[in-house]
PAZA-830348 format. One line per field, with one value per residue: x, y, z of N, C-alpha, C in turn; residue in one letter; residue number from 1. Coordinates in Angstrom, 1 decimal. Each point is the difference from the previous one (the first is absolute). Layout:
# residues N
n.X X	...
n.Y Y	...
n.Z Z	...
ca.X X	...
ca.Y Y	...
ca.Z Z	...
c.X X	...
c.Y Y	...
c.Z Z	...
res A	...
n NUM	...
# end
This chain:
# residues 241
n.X 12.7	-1.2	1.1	0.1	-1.4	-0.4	1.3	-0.6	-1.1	0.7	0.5	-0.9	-0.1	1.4	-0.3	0.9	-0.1	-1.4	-0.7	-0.2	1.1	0.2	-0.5	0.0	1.5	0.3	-0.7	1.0	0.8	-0.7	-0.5	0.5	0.4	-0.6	0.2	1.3	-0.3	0.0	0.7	0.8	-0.7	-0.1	1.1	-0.2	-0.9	0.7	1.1	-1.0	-0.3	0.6	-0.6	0.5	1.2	0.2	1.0	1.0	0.7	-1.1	0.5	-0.5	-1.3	0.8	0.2	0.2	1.2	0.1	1.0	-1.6	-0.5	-1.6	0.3	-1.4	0.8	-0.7	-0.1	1.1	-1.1	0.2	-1.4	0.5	1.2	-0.4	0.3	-0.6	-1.5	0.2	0.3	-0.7	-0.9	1.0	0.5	-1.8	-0.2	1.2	-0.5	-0.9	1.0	0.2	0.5	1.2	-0.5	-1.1	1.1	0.8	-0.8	-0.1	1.3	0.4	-1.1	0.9	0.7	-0.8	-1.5	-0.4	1.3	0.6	-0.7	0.2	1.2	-0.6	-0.6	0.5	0.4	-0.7	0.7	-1.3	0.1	1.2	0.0	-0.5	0.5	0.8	-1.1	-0.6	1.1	0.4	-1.5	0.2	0.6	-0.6	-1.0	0.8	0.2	-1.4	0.0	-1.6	0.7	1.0	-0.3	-0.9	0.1	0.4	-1.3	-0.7	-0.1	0.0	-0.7	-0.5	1.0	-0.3	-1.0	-0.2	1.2	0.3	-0.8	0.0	1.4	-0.4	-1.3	0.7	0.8	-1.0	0.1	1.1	0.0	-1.2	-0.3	1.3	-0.8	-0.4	-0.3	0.9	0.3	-0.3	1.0	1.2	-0.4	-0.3	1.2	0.8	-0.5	0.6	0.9	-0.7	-0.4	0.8	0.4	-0.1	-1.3	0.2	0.5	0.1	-1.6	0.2	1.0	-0.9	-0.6	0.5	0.5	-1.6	-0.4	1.0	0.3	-1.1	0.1	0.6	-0.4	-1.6	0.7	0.9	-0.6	-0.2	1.4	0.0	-1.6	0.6	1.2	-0.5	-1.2	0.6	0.1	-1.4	-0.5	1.7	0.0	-1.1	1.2	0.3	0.7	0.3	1.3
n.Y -4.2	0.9	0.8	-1.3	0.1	1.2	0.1	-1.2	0.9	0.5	-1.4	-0.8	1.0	0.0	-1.1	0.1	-1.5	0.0	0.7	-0.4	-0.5	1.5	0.0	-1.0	0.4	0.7	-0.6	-1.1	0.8	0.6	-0.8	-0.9	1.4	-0.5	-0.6	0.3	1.2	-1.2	-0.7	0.8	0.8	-0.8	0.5	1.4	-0.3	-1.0	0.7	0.8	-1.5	-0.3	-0.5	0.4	-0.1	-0.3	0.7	-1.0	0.9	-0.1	-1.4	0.7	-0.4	0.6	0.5	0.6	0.4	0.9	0.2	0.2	1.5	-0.1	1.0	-0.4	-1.2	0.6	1.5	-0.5	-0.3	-1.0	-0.4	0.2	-0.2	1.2	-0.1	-0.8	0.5	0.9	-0.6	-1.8	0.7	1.1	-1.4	-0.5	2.2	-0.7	-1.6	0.4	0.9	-1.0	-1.5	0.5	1.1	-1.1	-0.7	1.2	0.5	-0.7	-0.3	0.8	-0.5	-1.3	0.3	1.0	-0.8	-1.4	-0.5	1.1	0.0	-0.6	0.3	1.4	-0.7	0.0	-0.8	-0.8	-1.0	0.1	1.1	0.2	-1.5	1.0	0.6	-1.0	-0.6	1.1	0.4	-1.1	-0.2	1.4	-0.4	-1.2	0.8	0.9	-0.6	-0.3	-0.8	-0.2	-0.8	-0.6	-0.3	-0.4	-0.3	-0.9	-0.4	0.6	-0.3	-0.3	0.4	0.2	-1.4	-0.6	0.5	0.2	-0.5	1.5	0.2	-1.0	0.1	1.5	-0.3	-0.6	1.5	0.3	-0.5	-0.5	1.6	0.5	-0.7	1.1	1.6	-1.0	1.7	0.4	0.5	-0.7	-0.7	0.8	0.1	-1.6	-0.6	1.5	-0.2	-0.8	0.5	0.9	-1.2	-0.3	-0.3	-0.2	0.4	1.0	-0.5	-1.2	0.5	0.5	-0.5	-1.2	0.6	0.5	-1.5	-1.3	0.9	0.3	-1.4	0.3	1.1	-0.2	-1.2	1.1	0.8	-1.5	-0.7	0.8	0.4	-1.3	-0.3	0.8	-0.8	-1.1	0.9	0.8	-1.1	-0.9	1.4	-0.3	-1.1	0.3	-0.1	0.4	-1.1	-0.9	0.2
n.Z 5.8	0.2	0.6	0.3	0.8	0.7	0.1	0.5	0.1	0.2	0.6	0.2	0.9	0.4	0.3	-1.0	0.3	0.2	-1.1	-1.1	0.5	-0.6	-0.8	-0.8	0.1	-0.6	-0.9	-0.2	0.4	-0.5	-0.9	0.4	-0.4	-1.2	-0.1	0.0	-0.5	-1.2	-0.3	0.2	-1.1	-0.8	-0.2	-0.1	-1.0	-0.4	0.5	-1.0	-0.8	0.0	0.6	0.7	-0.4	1.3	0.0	-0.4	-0.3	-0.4	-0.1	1.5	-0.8	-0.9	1.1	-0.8	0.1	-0.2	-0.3	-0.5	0.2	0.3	0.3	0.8	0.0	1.2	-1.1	-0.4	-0.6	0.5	0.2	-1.0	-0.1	0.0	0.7	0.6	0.6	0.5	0.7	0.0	0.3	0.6	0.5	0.4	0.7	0.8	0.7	-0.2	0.0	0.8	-0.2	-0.3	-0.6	-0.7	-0.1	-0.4	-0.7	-0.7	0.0	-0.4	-0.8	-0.2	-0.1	-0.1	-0.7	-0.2	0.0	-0.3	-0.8	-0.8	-0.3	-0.4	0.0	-0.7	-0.4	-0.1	-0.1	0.5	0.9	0.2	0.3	0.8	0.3	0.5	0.3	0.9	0.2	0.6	0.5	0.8	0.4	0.3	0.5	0.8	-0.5	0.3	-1.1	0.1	0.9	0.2	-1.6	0.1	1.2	-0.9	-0.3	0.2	0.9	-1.1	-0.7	1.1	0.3	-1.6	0.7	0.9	-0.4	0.3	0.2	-1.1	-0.5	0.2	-0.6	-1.1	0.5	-0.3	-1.2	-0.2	0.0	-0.4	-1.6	-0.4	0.2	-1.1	-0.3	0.5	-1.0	-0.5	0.9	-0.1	-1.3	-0.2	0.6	-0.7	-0.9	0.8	-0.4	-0.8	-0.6	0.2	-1.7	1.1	0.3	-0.4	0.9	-0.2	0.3	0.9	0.7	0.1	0.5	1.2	-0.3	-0.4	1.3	0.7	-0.3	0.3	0.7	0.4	-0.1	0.3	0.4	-0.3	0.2	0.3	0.8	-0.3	0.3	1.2	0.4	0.2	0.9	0.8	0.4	0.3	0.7	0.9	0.1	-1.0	-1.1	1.2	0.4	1.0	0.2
ca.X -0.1	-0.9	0.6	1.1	-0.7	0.2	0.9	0.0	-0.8	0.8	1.0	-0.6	-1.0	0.4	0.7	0.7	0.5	-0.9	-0.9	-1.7	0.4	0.7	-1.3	-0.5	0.4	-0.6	-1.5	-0.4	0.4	-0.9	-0.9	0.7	-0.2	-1.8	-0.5	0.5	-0.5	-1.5	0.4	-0.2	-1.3	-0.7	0.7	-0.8	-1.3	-0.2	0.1	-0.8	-1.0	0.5	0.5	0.6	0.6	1.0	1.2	1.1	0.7	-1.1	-0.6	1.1	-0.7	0.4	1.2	0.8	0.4	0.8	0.8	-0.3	-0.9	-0.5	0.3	-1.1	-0.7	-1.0	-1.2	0.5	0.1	1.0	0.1	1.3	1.4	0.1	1.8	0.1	-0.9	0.4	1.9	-0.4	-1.0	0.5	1.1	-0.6	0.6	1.4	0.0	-0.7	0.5	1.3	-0.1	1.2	-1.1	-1.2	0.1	0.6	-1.5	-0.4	0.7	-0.4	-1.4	0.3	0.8	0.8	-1.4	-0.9	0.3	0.1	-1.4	-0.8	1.6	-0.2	-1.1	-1.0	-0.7	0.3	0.1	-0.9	0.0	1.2	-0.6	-1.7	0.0	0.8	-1.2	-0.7	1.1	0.0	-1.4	-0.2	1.1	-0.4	-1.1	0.4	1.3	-0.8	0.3	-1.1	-0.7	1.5	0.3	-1.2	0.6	1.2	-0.2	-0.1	1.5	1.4	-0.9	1.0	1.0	1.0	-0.8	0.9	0.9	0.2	-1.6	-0.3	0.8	-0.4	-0.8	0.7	0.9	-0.8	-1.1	1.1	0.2	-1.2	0.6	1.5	-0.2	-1.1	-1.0	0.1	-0.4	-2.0	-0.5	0.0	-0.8	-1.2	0.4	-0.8	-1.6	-0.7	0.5	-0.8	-0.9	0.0	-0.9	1.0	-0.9	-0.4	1.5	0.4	-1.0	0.7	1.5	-0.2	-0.9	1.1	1.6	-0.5	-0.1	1.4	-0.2	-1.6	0.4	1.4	-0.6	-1.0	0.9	0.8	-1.0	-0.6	1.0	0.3	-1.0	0.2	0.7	-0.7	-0.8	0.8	1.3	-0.5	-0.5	0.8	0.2	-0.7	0.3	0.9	0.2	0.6	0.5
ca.Y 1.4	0.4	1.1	-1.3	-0.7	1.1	-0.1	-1.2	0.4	1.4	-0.5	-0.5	0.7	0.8	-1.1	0.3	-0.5	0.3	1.3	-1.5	-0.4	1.1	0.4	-1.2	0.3	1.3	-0.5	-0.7	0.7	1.2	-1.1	-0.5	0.9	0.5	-1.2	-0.1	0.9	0.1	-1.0	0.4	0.5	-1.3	-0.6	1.0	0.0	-0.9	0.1	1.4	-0.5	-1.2	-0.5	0.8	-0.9	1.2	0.2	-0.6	1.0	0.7	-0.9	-0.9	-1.4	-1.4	-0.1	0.7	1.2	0.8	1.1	1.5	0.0	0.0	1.0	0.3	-1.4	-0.6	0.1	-0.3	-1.4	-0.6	-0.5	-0.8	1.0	1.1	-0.2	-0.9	0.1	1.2	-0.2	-0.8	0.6	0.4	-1.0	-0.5	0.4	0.5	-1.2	0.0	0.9	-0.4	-1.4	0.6	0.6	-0.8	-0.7	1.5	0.5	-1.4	0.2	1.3	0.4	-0.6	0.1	1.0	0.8	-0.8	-0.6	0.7	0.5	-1.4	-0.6	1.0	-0.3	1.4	-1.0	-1.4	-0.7	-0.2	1.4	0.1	-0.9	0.4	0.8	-0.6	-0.8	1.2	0.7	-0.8	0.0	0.9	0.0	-0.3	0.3	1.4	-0.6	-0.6	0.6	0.4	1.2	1.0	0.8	1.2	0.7	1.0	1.0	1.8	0.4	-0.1	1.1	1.2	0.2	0.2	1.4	0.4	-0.4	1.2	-0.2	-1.0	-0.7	0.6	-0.7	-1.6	-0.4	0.1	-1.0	-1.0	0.8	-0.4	-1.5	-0.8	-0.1	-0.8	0.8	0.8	1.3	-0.1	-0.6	1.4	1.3	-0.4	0.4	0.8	0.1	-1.0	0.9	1.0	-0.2	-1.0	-1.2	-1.5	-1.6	-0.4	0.4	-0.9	-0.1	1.5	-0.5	-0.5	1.2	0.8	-0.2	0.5	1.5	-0.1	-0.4	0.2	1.6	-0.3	-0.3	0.6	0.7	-0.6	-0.7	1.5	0.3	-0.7	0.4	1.2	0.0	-1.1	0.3	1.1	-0.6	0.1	1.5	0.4	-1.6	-0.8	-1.1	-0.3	-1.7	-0.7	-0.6
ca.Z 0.1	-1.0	-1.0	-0.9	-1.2	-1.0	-0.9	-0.9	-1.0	-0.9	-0.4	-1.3	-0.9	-1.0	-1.2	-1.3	-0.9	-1.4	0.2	1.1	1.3	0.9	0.0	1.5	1.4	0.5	-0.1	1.3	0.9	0.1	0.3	1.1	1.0	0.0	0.6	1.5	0.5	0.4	1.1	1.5	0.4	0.4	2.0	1.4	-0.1	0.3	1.4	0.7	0.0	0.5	1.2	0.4	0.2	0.6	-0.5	0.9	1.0	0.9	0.5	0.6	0.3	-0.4	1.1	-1.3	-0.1	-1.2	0.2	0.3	1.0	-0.4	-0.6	-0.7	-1.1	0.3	-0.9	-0.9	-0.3	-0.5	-1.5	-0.9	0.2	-0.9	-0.8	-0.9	-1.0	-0.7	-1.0	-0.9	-1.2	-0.4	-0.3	-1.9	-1.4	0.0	0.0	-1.4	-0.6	0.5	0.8	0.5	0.8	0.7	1.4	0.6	0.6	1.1	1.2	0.2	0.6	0.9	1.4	0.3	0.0	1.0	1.1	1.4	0.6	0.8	1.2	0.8	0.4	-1.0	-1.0	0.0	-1.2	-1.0	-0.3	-1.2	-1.0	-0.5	-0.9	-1.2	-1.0	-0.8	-1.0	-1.6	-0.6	-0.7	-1.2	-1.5	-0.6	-0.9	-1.1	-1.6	-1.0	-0.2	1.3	0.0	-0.9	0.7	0.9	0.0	-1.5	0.8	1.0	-0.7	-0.8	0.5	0.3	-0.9	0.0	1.2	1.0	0.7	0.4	0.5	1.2	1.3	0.2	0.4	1.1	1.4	0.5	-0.5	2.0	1.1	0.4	1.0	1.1	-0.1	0.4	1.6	0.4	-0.3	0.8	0.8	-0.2	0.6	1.9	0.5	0.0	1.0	1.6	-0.1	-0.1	1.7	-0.6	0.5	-0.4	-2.1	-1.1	-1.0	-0.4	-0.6	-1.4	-1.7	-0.7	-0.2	-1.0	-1.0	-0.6	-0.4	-0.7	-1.4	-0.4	-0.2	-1.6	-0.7	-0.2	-0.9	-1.2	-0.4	-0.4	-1.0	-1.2	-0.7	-1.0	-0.9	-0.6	-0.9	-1.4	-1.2	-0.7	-1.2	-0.4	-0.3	-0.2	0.4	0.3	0.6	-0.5
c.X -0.8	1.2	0.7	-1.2	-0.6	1.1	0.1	-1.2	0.3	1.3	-0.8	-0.7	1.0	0.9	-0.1	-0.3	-1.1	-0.4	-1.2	-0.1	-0.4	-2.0	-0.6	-0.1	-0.9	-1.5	-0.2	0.6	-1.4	-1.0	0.3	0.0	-1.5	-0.2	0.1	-1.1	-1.9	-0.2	0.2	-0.8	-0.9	0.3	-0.1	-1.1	-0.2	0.5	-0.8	-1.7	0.3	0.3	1.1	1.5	1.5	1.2	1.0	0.1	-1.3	-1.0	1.1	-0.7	1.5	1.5	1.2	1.1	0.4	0.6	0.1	-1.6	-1.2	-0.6	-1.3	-0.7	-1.2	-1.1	0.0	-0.4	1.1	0.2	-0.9	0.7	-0.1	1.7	0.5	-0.5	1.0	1.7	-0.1	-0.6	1.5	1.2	0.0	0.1	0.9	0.5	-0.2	1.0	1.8	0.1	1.4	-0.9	-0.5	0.7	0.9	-1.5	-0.6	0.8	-0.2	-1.3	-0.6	1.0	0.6	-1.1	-0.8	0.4	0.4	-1.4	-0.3	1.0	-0.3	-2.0	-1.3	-1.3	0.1	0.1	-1.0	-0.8	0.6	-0.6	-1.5	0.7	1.3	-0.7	-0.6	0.9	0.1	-0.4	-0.3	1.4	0.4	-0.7	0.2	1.1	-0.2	0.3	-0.8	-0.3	1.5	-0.4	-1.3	0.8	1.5	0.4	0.1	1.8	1.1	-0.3	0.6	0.9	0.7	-0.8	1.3	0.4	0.3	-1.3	0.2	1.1	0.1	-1.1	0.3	0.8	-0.8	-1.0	1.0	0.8	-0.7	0.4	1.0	-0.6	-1.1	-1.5	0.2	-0.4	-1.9	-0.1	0.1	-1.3	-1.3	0.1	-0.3	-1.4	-0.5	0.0	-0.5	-1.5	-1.0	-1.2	0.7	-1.2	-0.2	1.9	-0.1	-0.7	0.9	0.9	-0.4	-0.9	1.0	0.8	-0.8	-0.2	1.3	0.3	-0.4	1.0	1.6	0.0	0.0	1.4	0.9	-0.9	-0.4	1.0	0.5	-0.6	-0.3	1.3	-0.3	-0.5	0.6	1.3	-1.3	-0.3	1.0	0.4	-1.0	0.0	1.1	-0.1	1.4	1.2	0.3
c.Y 0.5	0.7	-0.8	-0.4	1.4	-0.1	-0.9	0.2	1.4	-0.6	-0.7	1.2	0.7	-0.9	0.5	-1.1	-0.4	0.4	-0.7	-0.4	0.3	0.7	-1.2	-0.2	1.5	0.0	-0.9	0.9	0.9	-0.8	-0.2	1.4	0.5	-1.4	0.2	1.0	-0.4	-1.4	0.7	0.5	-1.4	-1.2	0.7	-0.3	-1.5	-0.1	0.4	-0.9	-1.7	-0.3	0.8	-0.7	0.4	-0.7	-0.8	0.8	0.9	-1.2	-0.6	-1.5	-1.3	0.5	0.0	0.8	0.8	1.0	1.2	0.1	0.2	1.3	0.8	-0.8	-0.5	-0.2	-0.5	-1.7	-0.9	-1.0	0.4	1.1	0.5	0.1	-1.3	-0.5	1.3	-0.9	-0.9	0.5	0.2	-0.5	-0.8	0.3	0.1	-1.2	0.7	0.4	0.0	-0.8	0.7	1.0	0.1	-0.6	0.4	0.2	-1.0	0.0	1.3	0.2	-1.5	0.1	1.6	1.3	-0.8	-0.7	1.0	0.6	-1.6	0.1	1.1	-0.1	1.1	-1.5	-1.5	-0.3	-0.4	1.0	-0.2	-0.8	0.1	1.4	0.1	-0.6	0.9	0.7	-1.0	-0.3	1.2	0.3	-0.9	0.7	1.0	-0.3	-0.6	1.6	1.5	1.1	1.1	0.8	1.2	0.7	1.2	1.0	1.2	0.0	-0.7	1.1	1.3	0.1	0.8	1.6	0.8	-0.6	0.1	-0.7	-1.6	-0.5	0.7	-0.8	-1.3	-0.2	0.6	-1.3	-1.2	0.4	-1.2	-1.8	-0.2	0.1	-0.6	0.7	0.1	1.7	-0.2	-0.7	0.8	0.7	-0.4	-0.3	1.0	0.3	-0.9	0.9	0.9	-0.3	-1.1	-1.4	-1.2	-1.2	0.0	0.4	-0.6	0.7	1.9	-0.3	-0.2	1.0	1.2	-0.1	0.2	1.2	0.5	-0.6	0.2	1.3	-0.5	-0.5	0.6	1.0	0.3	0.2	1.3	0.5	-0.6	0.3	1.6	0.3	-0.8	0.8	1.1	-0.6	-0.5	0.7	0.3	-1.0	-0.9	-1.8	-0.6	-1.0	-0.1	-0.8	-1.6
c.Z -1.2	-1.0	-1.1	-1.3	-0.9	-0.7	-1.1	-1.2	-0.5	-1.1	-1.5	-0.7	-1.2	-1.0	-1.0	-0.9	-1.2	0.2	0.2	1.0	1.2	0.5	0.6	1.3	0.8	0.4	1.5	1.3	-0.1	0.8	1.8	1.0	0.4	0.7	1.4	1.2	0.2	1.1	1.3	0.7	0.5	1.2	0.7	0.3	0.9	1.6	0.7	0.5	0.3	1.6	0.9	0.8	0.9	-0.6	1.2	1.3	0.8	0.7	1.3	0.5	-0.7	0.3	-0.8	0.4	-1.2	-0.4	-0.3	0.8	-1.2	-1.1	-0.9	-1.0	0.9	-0.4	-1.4	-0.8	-0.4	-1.6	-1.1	-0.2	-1.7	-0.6	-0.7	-1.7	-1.1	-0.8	-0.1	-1.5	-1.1	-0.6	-0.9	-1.5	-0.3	-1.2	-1.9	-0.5	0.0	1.0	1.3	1.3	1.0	1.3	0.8	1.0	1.0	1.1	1.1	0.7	1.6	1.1	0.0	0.3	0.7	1.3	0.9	0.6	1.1	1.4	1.0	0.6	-0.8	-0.5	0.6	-1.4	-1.0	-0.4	-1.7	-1.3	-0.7	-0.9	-1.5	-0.9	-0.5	-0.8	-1.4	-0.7	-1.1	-0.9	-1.3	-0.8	-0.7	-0.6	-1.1	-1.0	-0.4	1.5	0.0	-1.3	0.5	0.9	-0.2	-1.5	0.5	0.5	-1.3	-0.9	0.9	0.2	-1.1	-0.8	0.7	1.3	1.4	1.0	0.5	0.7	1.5	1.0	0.4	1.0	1.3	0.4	0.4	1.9	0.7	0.5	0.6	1.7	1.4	0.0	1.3	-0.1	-0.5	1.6	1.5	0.2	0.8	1.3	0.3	-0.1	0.8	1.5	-0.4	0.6	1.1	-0.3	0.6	-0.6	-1.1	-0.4	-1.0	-1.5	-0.8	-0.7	-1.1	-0.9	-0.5	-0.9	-1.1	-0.9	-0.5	-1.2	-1.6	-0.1	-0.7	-1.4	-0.9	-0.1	-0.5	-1.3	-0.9	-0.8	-1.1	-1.1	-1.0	-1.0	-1.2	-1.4	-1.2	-1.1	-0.9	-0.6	-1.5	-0.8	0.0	0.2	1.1	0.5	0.8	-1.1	0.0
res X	X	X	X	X	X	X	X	X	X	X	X	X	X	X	X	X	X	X	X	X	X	X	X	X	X	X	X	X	X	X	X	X	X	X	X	X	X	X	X	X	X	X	X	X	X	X	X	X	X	X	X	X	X	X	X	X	X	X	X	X	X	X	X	X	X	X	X	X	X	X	X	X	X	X	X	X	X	X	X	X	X	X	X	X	X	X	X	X	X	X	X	X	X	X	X	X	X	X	X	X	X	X	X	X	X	X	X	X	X	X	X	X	X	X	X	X	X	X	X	X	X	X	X	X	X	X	X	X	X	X	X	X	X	X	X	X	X	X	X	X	X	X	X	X	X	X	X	X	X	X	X	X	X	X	X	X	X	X	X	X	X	X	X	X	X	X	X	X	X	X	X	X	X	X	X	X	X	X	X	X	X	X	X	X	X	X	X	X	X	X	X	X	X	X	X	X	X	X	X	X	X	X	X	X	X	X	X	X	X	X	X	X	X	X	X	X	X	X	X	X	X	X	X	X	X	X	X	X	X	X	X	X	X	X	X	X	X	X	X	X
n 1	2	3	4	5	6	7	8	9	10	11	12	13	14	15	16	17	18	19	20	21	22	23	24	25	26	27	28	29	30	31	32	33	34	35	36	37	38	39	40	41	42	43	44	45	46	47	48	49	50	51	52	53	54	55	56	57	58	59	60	61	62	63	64	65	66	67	68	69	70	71	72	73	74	75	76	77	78	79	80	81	82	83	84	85	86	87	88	89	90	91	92	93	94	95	96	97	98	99	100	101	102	103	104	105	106	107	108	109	110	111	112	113	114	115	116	117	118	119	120	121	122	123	124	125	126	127	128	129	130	131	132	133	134	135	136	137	138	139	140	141	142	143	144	145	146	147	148	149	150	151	152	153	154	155	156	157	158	159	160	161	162	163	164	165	166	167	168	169	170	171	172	173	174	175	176	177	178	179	180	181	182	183	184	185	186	187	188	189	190	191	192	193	194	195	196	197	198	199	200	201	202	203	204	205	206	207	208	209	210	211	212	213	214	215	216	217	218	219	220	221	222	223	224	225	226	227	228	229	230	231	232	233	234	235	236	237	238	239	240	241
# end
């Protein structure tokens, strides 16, 4: 269940027990959510230009049944599974940060996030495994020392600017993951049914989330920097503890 593995990154994020630690941790969770979000963009893209691949439950060539109906996955590429990709990425930095954790997450992101997609015909199995490689791939990466401390310099700097702001922000974006982006994926159904793009769907989604996306960011991102900006105005010297 995505809501078990949100929990499981609010749960390290608020560890007590060093204060170094404690910032390590936090660094690789920021890291890991920036990651996460540019990675998905990069599995849409990649649905959106890759071979076009039907989905179990919308193929009745391999005499399949499943126990739900198709449900509009016909435009939908099937590989590589964006959820996978998205809570591998994410279990790596769990793995980094707590071994106890990590395989909480791991469990979690295996039989309770990938396999019902595969048991319910959403994904074949290598769907899943193509983007578990891409999740973990990108999750070593943003865990190096050098790319997490970049990344999560700004968003800890506001955090400890103003609070109020950044943990509002954190639980909208932290929303979005439990609900795996269902309401950014609402929003683009309906834009499909507005707009009657059935041959370039694929080609609209991934543009569309991008744009979504890039603004959603840029919006955060802004917000932050204006507080940023205004504690150096009054705090020259001010530093991270």
């Amino acid at each position: 269940m995505t809501g078990i593995f949100v929990a499981l990154l609010w749960g390290v994020w608020f560890d007590q027990s060093n204060t170094e630690r404690q910032r390590q941790t936090r660094e690789k969770i920021i890291a890991g959510v920036v990651g996460s979000l540019v990675c998905l963009v990069i599995v849409r893209m990649m649905t959106a230009f890759l071979p076009f691949r039907h989905r179990p439950l919308t193929d009745p060539s391999n005499g399949l049944i499943f126990p739900v109906t198709s449900g509009g996955w016909e435009h939908w590429s099937s590989f590589p599974s964006d959820n996978a990709a998205l809570f591998f990425l994410l279990t790596i930095c769990l793995f980094s940060t707590s071994r106890v954790m990590g395989w909480i997450g791991l469990l979690d992101t295996v039989c309770l996030i990938c396999f019902p997609r595969v048991f319910v015909g959403v994904h074949y199995p290598t769907d899943v495994i193509g983007g578990a490689v891409l999740g973990m791939l990108a999750g070593y990466i943003v865990i190096r020392k050098s790319i997490r401390s970049y990344l999560a310099r700004y968003p800890l700097q506001w955090m400890e600017v103003h609070p109020p702001s950044f943990y509002a922000s954190a639980f909208l974006v932290t929303f979005l993951f439990a609900s795996v982006f269902w309401p950014v994926l609402s929003l683009l159904i309906s834009l499909k049914k507005l707009l009657y793009f059935e041959s370039r769907l694929p080609l609209v989604y991934s543009l569309s989330g991008l744009a979504i996306f890039v603004a959603v960011l840029a919006l955060v991102g802004l917000w932050g920097r204006m507080y940023w900006e205004k504690a150096q105005n009054h705090h020259p010297d001010h530093s991270l503890q």
